[in-house]
N, C-alpha and C positions, 0 to 999 in steps of 0.2 A: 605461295605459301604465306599466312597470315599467322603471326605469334599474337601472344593477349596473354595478361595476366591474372587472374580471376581471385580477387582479395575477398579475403572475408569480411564482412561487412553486420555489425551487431546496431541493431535500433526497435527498437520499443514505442507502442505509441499505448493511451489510454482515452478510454470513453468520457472521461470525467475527468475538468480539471479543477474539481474541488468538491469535497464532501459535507453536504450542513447535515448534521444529525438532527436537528430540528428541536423542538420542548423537551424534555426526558425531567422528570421528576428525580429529585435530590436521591438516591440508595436505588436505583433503577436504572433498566438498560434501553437502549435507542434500539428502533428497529434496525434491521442488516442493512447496511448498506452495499452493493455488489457494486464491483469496477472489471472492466473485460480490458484482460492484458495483452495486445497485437503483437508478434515477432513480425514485423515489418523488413529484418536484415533476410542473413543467408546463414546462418551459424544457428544453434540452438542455445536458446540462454534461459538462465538461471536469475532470482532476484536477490536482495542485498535490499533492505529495511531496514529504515530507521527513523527516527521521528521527536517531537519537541511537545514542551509540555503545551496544555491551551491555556491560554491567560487573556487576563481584561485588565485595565487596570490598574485595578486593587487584589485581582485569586487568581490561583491557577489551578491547574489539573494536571496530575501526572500522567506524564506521557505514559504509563503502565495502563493508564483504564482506556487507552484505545485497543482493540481488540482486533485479532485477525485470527483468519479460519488458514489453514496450512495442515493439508494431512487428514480431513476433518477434525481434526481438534482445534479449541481456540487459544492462541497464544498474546503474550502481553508485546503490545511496543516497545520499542526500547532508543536511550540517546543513540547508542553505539549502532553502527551498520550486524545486519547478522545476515548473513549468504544463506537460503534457501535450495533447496534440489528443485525449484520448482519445475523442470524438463519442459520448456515451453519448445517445442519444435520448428523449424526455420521451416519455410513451404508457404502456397499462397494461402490468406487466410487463418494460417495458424494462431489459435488463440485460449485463452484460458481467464477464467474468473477469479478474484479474487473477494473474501466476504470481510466488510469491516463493520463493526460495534462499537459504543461506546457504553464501560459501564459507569455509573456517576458514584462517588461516595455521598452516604449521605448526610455530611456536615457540607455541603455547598452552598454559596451565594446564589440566588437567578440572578446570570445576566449574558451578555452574549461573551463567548471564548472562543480566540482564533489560535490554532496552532500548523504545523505543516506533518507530512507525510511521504515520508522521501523513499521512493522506489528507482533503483540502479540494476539495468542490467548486465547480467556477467557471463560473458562465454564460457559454455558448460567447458 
């Protein structure tokens, strides 16, 4: 007889570990940028988003004109973590898209802006 204990186990990986939205004119949006989200564990998880303003500098940009698709609709980034249904399924291969944008206001600087974009997975 052999006993085992079989833990649940939550891990996420992503295609991309950094987004350049590239030129965008000042009162205009960047093309989509897509990231494919893996469940890598054995649990099904859900996400938990949140994110920081882009700054250089001397400007920033509010974290609100990063954009994301959830639901088909587009929703604003935000400082604070927000939990997601996203139902990403545990199993080989399981996986799912995510769409981001940026839109610019248009009283902006050119010049280059770094900020982050924090994805945490969460056992449904």
């Amino acid at each position: 007889m052999v006993d085992f204990e079989y833990l649940s186990l939550l891990a996420i990986s992503l295609d991309e570990s950094s987004l350049n939205f590239g030129l965008i004119e000042p009162g205009s949006s960047s093309e989509i940028k897509t990231v494919n989200v893996v469940n890598r564990g054995n649990v099904n998880v859900d996400l938990e988003m949140y994110g920081s303003d882009l700054e250089n500098e001397n400007n920033n940009i509010n974290v609100n004109s990063i954009k994301f698709k959830y639901n088909e609709t587009w929703n604003n980034l935000n400082y604070r973590p927000s939990l997601f249904d996203f139902n990403l399924e545990s199993g080989l291969n399981k996986n799912k898209q995510l769409e981001f944008r940026l839109d610019l206001p248009s009283l902006i600087l050119p010049n280059k802006y770094t900020g982050k974009i924090n994805l945490v997975g969460i056992e449904e």
